[in-house]
C-alpha positions as CSV (number, residue, x, y, z in Angstrom):
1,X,-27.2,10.9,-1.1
2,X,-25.5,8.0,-2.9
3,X,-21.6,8.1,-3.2
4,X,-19.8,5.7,-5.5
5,X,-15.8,5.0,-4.8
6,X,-14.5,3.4,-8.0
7,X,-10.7,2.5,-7.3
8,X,-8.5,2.0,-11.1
9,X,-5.8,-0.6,-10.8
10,X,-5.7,-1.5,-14.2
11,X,-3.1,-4.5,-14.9
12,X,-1.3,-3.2,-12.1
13,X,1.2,-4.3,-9.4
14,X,-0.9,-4.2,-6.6
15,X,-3.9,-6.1,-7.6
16,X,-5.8,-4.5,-5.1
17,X,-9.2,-5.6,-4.1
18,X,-9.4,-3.0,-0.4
19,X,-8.3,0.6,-0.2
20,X,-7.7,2.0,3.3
21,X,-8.2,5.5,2.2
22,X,-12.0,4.7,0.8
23,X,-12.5,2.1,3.5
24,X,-11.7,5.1,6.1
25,X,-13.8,8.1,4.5
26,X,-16.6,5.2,3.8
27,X,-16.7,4.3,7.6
28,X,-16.3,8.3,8.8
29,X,-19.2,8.9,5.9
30,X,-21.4,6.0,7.7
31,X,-21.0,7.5,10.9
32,X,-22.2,10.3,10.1
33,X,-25.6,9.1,8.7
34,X,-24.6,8.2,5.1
35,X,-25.3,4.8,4.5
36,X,-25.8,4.1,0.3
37,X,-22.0,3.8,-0.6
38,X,-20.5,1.4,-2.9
39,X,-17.1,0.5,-4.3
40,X,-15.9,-0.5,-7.7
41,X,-12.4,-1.7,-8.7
42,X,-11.4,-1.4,-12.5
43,X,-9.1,-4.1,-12.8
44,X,-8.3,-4.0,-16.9
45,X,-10.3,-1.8,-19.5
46,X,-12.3,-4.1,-20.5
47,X,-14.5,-3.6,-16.9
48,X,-15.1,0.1,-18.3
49,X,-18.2,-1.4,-19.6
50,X,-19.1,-2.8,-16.3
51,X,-18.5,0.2,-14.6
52,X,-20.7,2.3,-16.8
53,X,-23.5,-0.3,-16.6
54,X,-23.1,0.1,-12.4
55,X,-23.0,3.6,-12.2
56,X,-26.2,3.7,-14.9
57,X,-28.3,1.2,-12.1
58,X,-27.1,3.2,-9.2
59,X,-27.0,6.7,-10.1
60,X,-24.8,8.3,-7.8
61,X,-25.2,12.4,-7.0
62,X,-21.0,11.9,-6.1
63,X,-18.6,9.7,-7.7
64,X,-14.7,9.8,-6.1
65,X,-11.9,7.9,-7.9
66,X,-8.6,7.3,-6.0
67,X,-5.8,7.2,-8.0
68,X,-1.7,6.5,-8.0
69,X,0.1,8.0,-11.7
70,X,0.1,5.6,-13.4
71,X,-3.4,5.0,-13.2
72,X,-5.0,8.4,-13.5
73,X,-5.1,7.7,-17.8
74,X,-8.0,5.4,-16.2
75,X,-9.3,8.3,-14.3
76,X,-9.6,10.5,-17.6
77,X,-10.7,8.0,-19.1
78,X,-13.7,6.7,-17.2
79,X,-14.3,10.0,-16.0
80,X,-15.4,11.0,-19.6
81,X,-17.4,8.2,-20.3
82,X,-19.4,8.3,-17.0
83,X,-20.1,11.9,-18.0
84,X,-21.6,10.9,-20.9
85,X,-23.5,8.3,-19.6
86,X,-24.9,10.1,-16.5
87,X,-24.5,13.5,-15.0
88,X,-23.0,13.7,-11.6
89,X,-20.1,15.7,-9.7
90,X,-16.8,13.5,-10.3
91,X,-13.7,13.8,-7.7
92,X,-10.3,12.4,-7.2
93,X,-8.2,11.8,-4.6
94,X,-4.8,10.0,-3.2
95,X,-1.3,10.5,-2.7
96,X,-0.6,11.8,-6.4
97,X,-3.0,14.5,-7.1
98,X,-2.1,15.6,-3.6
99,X,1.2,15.8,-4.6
100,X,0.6,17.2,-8.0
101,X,-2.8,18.8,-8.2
102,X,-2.2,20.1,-11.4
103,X,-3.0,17.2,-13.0
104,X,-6.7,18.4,-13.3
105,X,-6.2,20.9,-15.8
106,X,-5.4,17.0,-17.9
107,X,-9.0,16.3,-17.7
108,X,-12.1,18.8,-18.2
109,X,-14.5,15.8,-16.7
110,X,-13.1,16.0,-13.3
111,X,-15.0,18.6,-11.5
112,X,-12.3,18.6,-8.7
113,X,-9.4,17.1,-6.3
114,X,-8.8,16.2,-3.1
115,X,-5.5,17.2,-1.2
116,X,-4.2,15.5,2.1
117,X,-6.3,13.5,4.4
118,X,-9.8,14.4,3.9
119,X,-12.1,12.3,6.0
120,X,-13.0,15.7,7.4
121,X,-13.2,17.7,4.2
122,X,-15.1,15.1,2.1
123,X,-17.9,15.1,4.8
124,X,-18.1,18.4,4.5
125,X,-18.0,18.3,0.6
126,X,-21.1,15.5,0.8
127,X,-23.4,18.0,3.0
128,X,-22.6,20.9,0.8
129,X,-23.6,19.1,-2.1
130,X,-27.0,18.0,-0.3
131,X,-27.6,21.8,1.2
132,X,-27.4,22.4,-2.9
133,X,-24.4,24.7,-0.9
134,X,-21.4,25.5,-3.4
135,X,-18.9,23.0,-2.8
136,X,-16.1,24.9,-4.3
137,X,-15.2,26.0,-1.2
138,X,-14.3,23.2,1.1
139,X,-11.2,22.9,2.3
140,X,-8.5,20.3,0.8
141,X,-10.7,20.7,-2.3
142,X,-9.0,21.9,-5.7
143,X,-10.3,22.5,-9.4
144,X,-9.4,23.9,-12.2
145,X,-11.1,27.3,-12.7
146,X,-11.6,27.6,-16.9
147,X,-12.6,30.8,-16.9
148,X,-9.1,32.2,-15.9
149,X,-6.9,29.0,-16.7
150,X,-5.8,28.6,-13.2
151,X,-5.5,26.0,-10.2
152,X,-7.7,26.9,-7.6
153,X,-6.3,25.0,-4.3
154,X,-8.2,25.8,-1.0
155,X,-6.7,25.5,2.3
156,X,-5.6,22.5,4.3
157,X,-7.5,21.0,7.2
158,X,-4.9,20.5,9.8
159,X,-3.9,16.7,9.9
160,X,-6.2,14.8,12.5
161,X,-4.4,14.2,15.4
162,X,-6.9,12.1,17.3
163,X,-7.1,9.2,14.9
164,X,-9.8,7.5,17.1
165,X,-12.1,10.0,16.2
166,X,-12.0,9.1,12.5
167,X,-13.4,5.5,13.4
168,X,-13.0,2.2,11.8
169,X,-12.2,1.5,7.9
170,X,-15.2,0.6,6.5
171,X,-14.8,-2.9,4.8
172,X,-18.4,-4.1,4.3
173,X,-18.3,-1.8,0.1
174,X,-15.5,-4.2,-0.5
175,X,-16.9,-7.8,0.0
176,X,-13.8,-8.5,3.0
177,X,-14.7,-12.3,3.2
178,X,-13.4,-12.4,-0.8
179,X,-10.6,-9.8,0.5
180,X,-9.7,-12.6,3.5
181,X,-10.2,-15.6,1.2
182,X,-7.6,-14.0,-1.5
183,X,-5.1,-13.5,1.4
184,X,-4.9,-16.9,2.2
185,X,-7.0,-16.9,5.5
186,X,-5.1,-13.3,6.7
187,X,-7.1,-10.2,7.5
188,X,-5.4,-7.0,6.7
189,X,-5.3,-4.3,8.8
190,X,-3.9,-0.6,8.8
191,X,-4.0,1.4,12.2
192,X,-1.5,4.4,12.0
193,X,-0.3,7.0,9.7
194,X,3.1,8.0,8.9
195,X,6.4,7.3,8.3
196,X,9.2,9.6,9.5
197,X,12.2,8.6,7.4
198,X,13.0,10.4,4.2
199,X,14.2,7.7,1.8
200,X,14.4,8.9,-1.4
201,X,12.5,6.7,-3.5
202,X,9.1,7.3,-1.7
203,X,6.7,10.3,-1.4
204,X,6.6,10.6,2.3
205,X,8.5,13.9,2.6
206,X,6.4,14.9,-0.2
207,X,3.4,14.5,1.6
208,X,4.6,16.0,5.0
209,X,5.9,19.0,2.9
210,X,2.0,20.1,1.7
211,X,1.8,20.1,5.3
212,X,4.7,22.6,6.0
213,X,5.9,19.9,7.9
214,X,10.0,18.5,7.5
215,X,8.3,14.5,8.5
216,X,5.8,13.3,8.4
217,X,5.3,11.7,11.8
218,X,3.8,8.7,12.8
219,X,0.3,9.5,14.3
220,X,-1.2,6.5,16.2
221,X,-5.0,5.6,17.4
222,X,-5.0,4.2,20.5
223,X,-4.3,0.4,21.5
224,X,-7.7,-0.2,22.6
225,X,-9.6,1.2,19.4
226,X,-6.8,-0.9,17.4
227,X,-8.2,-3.8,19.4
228,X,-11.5,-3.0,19.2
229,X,-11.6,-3.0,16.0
230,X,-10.1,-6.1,15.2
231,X,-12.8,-7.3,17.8
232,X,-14.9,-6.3,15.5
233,X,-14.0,-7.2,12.1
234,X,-13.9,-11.3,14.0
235,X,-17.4,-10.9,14.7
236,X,-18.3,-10.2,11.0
237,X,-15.7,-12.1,9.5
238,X,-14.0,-15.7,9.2
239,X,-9.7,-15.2,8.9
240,X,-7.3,-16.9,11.3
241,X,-4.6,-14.3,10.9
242,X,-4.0,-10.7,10.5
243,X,-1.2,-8.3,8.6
244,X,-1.0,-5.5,9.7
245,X,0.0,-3.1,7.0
246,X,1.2,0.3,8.9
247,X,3.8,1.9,6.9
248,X,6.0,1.1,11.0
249,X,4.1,-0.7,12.7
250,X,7.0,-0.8,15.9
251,X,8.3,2.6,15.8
252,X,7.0,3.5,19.3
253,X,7.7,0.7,21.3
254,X,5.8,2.3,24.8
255,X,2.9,2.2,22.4
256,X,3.8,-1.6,20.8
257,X,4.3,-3.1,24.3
258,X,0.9,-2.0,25.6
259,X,-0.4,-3.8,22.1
260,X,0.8,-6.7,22.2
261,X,-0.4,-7.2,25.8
262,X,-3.7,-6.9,25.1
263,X,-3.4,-8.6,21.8
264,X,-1.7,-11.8,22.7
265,X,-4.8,-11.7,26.1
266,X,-7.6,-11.0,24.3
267,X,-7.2,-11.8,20.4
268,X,-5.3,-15.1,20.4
269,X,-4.5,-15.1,15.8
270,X,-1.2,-14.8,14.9
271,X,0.0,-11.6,13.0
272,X,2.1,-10.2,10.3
273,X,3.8,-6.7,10.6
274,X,6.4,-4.2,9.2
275,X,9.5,-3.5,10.9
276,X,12.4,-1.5,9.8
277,X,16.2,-3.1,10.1
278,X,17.9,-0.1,12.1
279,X,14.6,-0.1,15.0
280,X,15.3,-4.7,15.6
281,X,17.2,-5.8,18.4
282,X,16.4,-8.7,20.7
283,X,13.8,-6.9,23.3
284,X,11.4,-6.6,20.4
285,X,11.5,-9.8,18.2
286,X,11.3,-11.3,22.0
287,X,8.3,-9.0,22.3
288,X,7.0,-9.8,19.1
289,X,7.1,-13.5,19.5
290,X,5.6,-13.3,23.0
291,X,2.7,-11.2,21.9
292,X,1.3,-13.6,18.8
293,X,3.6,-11.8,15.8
294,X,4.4,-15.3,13.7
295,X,6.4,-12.9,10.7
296,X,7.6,-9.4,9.8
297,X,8.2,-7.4,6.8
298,X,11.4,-5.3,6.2
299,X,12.3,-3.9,3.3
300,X,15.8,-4.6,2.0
301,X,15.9,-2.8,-0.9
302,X,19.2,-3.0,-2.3
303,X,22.2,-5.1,-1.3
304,X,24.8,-2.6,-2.7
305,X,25.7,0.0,-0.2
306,X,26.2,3.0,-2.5
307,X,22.6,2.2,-3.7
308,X,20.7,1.2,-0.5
309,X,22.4,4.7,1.4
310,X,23.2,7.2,-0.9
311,X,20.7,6.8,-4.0
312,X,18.0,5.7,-1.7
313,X,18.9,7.5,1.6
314,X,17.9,4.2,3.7
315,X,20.8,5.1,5.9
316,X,21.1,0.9,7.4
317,X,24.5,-0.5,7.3
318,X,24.7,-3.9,5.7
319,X,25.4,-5.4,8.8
320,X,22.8,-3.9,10.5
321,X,20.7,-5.2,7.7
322,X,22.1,-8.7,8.3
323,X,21.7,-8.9,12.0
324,X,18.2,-8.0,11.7
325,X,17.5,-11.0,9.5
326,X,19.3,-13.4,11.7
327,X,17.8,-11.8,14.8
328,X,14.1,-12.7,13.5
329,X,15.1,-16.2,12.5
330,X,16.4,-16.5,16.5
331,X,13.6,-15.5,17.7
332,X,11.3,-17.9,15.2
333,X,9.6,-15.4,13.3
334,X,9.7,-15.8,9.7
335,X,10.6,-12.7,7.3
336,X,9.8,-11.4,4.1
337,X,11.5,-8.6,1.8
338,X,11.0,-6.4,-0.6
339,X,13.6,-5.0,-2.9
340,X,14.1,-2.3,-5.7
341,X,16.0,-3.0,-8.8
342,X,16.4,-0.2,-12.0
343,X,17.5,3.0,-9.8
344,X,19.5,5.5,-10.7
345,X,23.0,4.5,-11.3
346,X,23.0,1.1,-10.6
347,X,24.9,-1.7,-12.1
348,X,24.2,-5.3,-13.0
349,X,26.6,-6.5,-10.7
350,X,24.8,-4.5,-7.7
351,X,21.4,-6.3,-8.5
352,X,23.6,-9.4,-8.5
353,X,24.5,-8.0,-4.8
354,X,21.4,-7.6,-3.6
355,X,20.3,-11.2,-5.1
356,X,23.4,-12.7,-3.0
357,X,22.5,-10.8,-0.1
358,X,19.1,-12.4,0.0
359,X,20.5,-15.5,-0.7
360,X,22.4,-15.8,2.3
361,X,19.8,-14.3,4.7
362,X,17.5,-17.2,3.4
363,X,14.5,-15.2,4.1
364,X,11.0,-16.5,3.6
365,X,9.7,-14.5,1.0
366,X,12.1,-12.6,-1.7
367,X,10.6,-9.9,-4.0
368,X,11.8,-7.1,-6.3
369,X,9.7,-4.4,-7.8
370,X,11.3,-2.5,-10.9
371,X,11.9,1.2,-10.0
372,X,9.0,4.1,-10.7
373,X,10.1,7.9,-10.1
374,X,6.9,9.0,-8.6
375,X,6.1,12.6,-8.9
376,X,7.2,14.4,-5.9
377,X,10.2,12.1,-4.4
378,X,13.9,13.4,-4.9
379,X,14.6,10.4,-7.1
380,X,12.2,11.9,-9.8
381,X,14.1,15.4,-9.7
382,X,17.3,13.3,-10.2
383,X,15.4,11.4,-12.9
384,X,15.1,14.4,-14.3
385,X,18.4,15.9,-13.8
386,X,20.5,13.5,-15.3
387,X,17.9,12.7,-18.2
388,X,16.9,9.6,-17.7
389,X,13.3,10.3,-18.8
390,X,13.0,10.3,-22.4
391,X,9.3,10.3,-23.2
392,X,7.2,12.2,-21.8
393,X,4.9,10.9,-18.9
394,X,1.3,10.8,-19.1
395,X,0.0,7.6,-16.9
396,X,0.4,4.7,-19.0
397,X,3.1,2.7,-17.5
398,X,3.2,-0.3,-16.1
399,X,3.9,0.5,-12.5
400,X,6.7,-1.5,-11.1
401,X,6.8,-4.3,-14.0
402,X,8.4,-2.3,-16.3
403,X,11.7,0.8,-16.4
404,X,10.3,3.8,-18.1
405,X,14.1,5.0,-17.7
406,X,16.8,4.8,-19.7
407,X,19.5,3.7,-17.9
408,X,23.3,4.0,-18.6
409,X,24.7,0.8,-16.8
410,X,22.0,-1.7,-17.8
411,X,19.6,-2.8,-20.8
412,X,16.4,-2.5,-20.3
413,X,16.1,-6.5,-21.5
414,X,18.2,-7.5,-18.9
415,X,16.7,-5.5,-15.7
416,X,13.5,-7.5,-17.0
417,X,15.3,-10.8,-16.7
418,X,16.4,-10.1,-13.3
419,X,12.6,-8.9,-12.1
420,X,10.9,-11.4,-13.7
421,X,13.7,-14.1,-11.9
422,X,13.7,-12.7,-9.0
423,X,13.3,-15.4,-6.4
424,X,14.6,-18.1,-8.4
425,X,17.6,-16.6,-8.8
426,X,17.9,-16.3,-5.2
427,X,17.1,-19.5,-4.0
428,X,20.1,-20.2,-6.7
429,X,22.6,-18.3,-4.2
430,X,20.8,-20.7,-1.2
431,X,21.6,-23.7,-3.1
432,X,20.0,-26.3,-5.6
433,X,17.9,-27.6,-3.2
434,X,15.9,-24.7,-2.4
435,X,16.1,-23.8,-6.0
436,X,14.3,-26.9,-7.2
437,X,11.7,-26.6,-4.5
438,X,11.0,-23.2,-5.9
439,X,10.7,-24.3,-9.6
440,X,8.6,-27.1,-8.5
441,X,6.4,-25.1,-6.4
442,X,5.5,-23.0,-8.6
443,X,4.8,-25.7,-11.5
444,X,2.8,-27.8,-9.4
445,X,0.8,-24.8,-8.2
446,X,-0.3,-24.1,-11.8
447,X,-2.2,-28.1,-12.1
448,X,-3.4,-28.3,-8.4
449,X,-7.2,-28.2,-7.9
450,X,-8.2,-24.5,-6.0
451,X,-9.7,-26.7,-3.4
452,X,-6.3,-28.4,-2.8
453,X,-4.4,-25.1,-2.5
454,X,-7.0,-24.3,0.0
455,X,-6.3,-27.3,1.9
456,X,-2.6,-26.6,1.8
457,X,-3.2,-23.1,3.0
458,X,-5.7,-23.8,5.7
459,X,-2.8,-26.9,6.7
460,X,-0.6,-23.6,6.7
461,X,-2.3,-21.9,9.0
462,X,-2.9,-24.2,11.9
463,X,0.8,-24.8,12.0
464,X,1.2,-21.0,12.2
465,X,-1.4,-20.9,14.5
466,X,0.3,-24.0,17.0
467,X,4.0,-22.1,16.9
468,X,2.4,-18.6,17.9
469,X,-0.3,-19.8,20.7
470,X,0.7,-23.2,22.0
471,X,-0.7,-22.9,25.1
472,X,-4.0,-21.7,23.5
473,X,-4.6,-24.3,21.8
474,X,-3.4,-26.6,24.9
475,X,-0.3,-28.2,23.7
């Protein structure tokens, strides 16, 4: 049986080169005696040929696309094409046809859709398929039935509650050295599932409602399969540092304490995770630190209150969100953050907010995606409310580069100007200096040799590396 996971991120955001939904089916596939998988990103249509030619040579019996919307044009597209080109049962899956499983009636060259987590139900799809069994009937599995027009969606496997039991990701389909190299030395990582906050913005509560479920709680694997794993992954690979990529990472802290024992006694690399502003105080950036954690991720968002609490339902005072920051720089970690600009009812003057806000948190690494309605969230259905979609939606937006929305309080032309200078503008509101180094960074970094930026990097690391192990490395 050969399976072929072909992931579209076609001029995209995310510039993806692993997915920890394949990676975990692949390795749950694997251990269950299916070996010939193989993985494909389509990073721009021009690949489309490539991808043909590959699936031509390998002739798969299963093909299974993953897919966000606003890259599932790429799915009917390729999807077509490959039928064309050779015959095999085509599948989708992810957070958006999940969500909206309707979407197969848009293409008659998907035989079918995945809902939920389906580790369980793919496996189960893959021996049905080999019995010649019909696979219509396994559960999580959807299609569009053309002989009465309808949706056919089959019943739910119960989320996994034992996460161990799913095994590792498996990252040998995606070429993980290239993944590590691209990261700059830093091997990523995703251990739990879940977030159990309800902002607004995101499709969490969608997810959890498929479920029947109000949250979507955090499920965890256990500390020692977490380290295990990355036990593992350092016997196959070269990286010097991890990020760990949990949607919150520190939520249960009976759980985090017991990790970061282990971690900082028996892995010895600094690491990266994602915290959320309302869960910092001291005990856990002084647990952090102790345990090998050199920087941590929280997500701003906005810097205007009316935004940030009502539109977004982040529910984080300002000053909570400014103690946070300052709490992390106390403690020596550094901290990135990620912000939204182009929501619903926001001005020009609260982007300038949440540019100043940044400025005088002088945070490590700024960033600011423009905003997408995603099918499913709240902020869609108030999208839609208040008409703020114009043109219809079928899949071929830029995620996060560009506003599909018209927006009463600001230009189009001038939420682009703010996205596209976004950090500069807030190293403006730290000062000139850090403004210049900025500008300069990034001008130098266009003319210097790859082989000096991996020197720099690598220069980058050890220092990293000294701060979060001293005594490891006998200073």
């Amino acid at each position: 049986m050969k399976i072929l996971f072909i992931l579209p991120d076609v001029n995209s955001f995310h510039k993806l080169n692993i997915h920890f939904g394949i990676a975990y089916i692949s390795g749950f596939l694997k251990m269950n005696g299916y070996q010939d998988i193989r993985f494909l990103t389509v990073a721009s249509i021009e690949d489309y040929s490539r991808i043909i030619e590959e699936v031509v040579e390998f002739k798969p019996d299963i093909i299974g696309f993953t897919s966000v919307e606003t890259q599932f044009n790429n799915v009917i597209n390729l999807s077509k094409i490959i039928k064309d080109a050779w015959q095999c049962i085509i599948v989708c899956g992810g957070a958006f046809v999940t969500i909206f499983p309707e979407c197969v009636r848009d293409t008659e060259h998907l035989d079918g859709i995945f809902r939920g987590e389906s580790e369980i139900a793919f496996l189960k799809f893959v021996k049905a398929i080999e019995r010649g069994e019909d696979y219509h009937k396994v559960e999580n599995f959807c299609f569009h039935d053309k002989n009465t027009g309808s949706i056919i969606k089959n019943n739910l496997l119960p989320l996994e509650v034992s996460l161990d039991s799913l095994g590792y990701p498996d990252r040998d389909i995606f070429d993980f050295q290239s993944v590590i190299d691209s990261y700059g030395g830093a091997a990523p990582f995703m251990f739990n599932r879940g977030c159990p906050y309800h902002c607004s913005f995101c499709s969490n509560h969608a997810l959890a409602a498929i479920y029947g479920k109000s949250s979507n709680t955090t499920r965890r694997r256990s500390v020692d399969s977490c380290i295990a794993e990355i036990k593992d992954v350092d016997k196959k690979y070269k990286f010097d540092l991890l990020h760990i990529w949990d949607d919150l990472f520190i939520s249960d802290r009976k759980w985090l304490y017991e990790f970061l024992d282990k971690y900082k006694s028996e892995i010895k690399k600094p690491f990266m995770c994602t915290t959320r502003s309302n869960l910092c105080d001291d005990e856990l950036f002084q647990k952090l630190k102790g345990g090998g954690c050199y920087r941590v991720h929280m997500s701003l968002e906005s810097g205007n209150d009316f935004i940030r609490n009502k539109v977004m339902r982040r529910n984080i005072s300002k000053e909570t969100v400014i103690k946070s920051f300052n709490l992390a720089k106390e403690y020596g970690l550094q901290a990135s953050a990620s912000s939204i600009i182009g929501l619903p009812f926001e001005t020009e003057d609260m982007i300038k907010e949440t540019i100043s806000l940044l400025g005088s948190l002088k945070i490590d690494s700024p960033g600011a995606n423009i905003f997408y309605p995603y099918k499913g969230t709240r902020l869609r259905e108030v999208c839609e409310e208040y008409g703020m979609i114009r043109r219809e939606m079928k899949y071929d937006i830029q995620e996060r580069k560009e506003s599909i929305l018209d927006l009463p309080h600001i230009s189009k032309e001038r939420l682009q100007y703010y996205h596209d200078n976004f950090e500069y503008l807030v190293r403006q509101k730290e000062g000139i200096v850090p403004y210049f180094l900025c500008k300069t960074k990034r001008a130098v970094k266009k003319f210097l040799p790859k082989r000096i930026q991996s020197i720099i990097r690598k220069i980058r690391r050890k220092k990293i590396i000294a701060q979060s192990f001293p005594a490891y490395l006998g200073d």
